[in-house]
C-alpha positions as CSV (number, residue, x, y, z in Angstrom):
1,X,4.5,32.9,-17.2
2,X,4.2,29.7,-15.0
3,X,3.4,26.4,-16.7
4,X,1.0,24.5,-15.5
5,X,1.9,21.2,-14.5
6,X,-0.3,18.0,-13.5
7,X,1.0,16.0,-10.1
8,X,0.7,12.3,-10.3
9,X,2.3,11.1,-7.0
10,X,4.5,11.1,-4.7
11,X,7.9,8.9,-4.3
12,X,11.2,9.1,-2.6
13,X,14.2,10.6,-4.1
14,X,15.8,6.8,-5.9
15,X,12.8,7.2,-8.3
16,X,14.5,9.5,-10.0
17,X,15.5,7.2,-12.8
18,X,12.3,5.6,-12.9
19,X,10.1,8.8,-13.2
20,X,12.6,9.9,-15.8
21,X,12.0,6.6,-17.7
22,X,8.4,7.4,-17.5
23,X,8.2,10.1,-19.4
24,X,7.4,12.5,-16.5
25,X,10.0,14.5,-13.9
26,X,10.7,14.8,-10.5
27,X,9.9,17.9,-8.1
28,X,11.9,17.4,-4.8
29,X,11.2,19.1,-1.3
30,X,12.7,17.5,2.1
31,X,13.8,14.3,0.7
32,X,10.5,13.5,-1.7
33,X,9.5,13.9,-5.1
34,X,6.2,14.8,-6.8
35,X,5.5,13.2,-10.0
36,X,4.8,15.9,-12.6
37,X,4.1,16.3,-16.3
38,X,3.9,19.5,-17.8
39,X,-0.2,20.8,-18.9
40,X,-0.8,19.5,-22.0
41,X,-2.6,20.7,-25.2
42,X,-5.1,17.6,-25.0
43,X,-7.4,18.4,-22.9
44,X,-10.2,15.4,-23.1
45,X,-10.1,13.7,-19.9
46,X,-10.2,10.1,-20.9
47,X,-6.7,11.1,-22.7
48,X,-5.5,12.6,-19.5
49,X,-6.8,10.3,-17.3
50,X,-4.9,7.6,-19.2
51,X,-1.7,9.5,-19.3
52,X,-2.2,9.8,-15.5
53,X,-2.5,6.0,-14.6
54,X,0.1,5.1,-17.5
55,X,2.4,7.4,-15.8
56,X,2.0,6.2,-12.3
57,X,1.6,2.0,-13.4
58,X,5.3,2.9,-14.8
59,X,7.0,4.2,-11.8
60,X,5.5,1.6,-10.1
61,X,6.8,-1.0,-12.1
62,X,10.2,-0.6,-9.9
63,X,9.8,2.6,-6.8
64,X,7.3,3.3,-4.4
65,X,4.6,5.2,-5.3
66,X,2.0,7.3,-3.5
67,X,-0.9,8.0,-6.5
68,X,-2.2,11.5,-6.4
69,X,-6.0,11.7,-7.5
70,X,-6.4,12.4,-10.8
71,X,-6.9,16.2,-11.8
72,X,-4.2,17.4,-9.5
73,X,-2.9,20.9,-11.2
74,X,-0.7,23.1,-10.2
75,X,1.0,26.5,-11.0
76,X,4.6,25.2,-11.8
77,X,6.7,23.3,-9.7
78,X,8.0,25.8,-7.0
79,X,4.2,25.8,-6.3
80,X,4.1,21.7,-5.9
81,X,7.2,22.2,-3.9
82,X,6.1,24.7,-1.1
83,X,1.9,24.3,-1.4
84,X,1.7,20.2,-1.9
85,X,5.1,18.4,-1.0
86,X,6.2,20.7,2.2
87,X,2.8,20.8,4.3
88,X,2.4,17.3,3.6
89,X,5.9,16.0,4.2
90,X,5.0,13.9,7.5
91,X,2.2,12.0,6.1
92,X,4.0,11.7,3.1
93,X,6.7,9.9,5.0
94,X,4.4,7.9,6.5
95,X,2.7,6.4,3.9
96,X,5.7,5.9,1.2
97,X,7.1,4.2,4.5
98,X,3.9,1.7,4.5
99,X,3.7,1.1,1.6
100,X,7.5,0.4,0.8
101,X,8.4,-2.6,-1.1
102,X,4.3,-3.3,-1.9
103,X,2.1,-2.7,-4.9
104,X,-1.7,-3.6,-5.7
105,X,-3.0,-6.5,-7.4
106,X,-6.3,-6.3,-8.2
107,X,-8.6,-9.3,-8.9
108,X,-12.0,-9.2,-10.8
109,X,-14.6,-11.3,-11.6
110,X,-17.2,-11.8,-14.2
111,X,-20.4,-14.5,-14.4
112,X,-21.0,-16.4,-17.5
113,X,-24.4,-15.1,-17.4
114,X,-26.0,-18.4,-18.8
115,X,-24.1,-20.6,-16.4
116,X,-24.6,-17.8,-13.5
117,X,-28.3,-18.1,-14.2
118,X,-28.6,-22.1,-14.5
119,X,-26.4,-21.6,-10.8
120,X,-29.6,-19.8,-9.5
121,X,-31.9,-21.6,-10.2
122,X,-30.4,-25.1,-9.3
123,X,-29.7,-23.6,-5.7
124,X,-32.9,-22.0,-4.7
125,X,-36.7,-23.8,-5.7
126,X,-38.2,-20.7,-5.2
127,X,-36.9,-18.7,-8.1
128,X,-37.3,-22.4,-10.3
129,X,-40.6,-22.7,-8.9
130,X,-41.4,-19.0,-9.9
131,X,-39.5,-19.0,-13.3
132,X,-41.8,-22.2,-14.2
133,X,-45.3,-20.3,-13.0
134,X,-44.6,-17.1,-15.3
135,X,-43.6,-19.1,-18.5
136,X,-47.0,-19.9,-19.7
137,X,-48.4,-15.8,-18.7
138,X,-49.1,-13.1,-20.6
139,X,-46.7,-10.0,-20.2
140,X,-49.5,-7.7,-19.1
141,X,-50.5,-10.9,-16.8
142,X,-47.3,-11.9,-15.3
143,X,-45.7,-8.5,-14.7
144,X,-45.8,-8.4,-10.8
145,X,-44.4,-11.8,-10.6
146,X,-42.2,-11.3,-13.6
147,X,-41.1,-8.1,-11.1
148,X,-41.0,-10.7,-8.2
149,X,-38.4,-13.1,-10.0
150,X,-36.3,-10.4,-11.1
151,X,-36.1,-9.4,-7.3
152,X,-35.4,-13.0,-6.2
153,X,-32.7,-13.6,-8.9
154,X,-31.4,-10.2,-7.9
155,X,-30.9,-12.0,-4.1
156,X,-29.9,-15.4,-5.7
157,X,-26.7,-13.3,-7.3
158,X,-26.1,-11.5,-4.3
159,X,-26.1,-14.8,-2.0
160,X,-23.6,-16.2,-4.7
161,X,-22.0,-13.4,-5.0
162,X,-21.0,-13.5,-1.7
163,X,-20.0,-17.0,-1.2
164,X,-17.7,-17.1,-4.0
165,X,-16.0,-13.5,-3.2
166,X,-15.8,-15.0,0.2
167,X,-14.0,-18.3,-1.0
168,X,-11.5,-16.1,-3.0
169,X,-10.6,-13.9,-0.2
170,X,-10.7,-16.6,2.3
171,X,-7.4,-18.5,-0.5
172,X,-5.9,-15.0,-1.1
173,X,-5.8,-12.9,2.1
174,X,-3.1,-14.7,3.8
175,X,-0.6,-13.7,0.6
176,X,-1.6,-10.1,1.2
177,X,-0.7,-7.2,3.7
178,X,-4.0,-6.1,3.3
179,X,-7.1,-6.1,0.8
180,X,-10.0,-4.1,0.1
181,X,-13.4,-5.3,-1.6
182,X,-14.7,-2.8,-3.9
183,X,-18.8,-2.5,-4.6
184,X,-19.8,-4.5,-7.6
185,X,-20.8,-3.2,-10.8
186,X,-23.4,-4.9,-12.1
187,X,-24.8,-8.3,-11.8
188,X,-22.6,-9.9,-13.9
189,X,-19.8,-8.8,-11.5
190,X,-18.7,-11.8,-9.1
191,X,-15.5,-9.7,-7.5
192,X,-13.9,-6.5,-7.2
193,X,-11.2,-6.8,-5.0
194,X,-8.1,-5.2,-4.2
195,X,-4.6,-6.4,-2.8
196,X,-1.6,-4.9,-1.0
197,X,1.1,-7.5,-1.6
198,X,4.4,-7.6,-1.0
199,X,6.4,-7.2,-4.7
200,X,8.2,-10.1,-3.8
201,X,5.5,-12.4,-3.8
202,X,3.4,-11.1,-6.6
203,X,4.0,-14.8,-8.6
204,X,2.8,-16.6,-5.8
205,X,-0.5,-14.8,-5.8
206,X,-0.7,-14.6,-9.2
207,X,-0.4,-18.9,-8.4
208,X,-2.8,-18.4,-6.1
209,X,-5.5,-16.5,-8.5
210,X,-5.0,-19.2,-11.2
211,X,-5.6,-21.6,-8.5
212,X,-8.9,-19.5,-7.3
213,X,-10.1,-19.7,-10.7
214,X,-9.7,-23.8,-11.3
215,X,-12.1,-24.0,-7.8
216,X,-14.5,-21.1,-9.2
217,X,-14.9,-23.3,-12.1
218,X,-16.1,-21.9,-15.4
219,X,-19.0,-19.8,-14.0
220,X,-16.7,-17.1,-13.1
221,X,-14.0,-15.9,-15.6
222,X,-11.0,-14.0,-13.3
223,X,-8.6,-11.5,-14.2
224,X,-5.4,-10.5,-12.2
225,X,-4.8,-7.1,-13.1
226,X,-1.2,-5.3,-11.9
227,X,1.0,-4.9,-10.4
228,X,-0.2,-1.8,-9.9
229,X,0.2,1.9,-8.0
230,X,-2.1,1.2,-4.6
231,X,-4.7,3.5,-5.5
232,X,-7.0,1.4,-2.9
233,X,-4.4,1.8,-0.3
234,X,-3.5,5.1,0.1
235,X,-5.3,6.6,3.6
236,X,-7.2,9.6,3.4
237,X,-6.9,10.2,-0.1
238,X,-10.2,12.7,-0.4
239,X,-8.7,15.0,2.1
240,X,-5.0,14.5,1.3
241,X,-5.0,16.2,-2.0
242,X,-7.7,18.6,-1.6
């Protein structure tokens, strides 16, 4: 009976040692290898999800690595072989080729709410002159304006938001091959960003984030997270591993 085996990603064929050291193995076709691990018996998919980025995040530490999105199963590995590696093999080159030598660095971004909201309301009289006006209401009184200064703060964030994920791209973009701005998740978030760098120069962003962060100030609170797999980089991943 075939095992069932999870794919990770795709690397070229010097991985080897690296996907060894990760505690998963390599399925070759035409010059590539599939990152595999065998189905476990856990089966909750936070476990399996981490297993899937810890695997990956440690081939990455030293290859090339194309992620796979998470849930890929397969029937054994002549399956991964002949139904995922060989109709794929061109693209496959093409993007291990891309992405050769590069990894993701991902920056985020969190408000100190209580200095994010004194930042608000310093920069627009509106929202002070509002704030002041529903102070001395009711609840049942003030709730449309109450409703109103939610929706102006709201803006406020988004207009600061902007400004400083601007200023941080504007000081990091030039170190990077190419970057990608994820959505924001929640109000608290000042920037979700992703960064294609060359491995080479990961301590000269990683400079360049703590340098970010002085001009930020202590309103924002940064974090450089990787180097990591580029899951944000990898073209047509939807489709790719359907």
């Amino acid at each position: 009976m075939m095992s069932e085996v999870h794919v990770h990603g795709v690397a070229t064929e010097d991985a080897r040692a690296a996907i060894e050291g990760a505690g998963a193995r390599a399925v070759a076709h035409g010059g590539l290898v599939a990152i595999v691990t065998d189905a476990a018996a856990e089966t909750r998919a936070a476990a399996l999800m981490r297993r899937h980025w810890d695997v990956l995040e440690a081939v990455a530490a030293t290859a090339t690595v194309v992620p796979v999105q998470f849930g890929t199963a397969m029937a054994g590995d002549e399956t991964v072989a002949t139904e995922f590696l060989a109709p794929r093999r061109e693209q496959l080159v093409a993007q291990l080729a891309a992405l050769d030598g590069k990894v993701q660095l991902s920056v985020k971004g969190a408000y100190d709410e209580p200095r994010l909201l004194r930042a608000v309301v310093e920069g627009s009289p509106a929202v002070a002159r509002l704030r002041e006006r529903v102070r001395g209401l009711s609840e049942a009184a003030g709730r449309n304006e109450r409703i109103r200064l939610g929706e102006l703060v709201a803006s406020e964030v988004d207009r600061l938001r902007e400004h400083d994920a601007g200023r941080l791209h504007a000081q990091l973009d030039p170190l990077a091959v190419a970057a990608s701005r994820e959505p924001a998740g929640g109000l608290q978030t000042a920037v979700n960003s992703a960064f294609l760098v060359e491995r080479a120069r990961t301590a000269e962003f990683a400079e360049a984030v703590d340098a970010a962060a002085e001009e930020l100030g202590d309103r924002v609170e940064l974090r450089l997270l990787g180097p990591l797999p580029p899951y944000s980089f990898v073209a047509d991943e939807e489709h790719a591993w359907a």
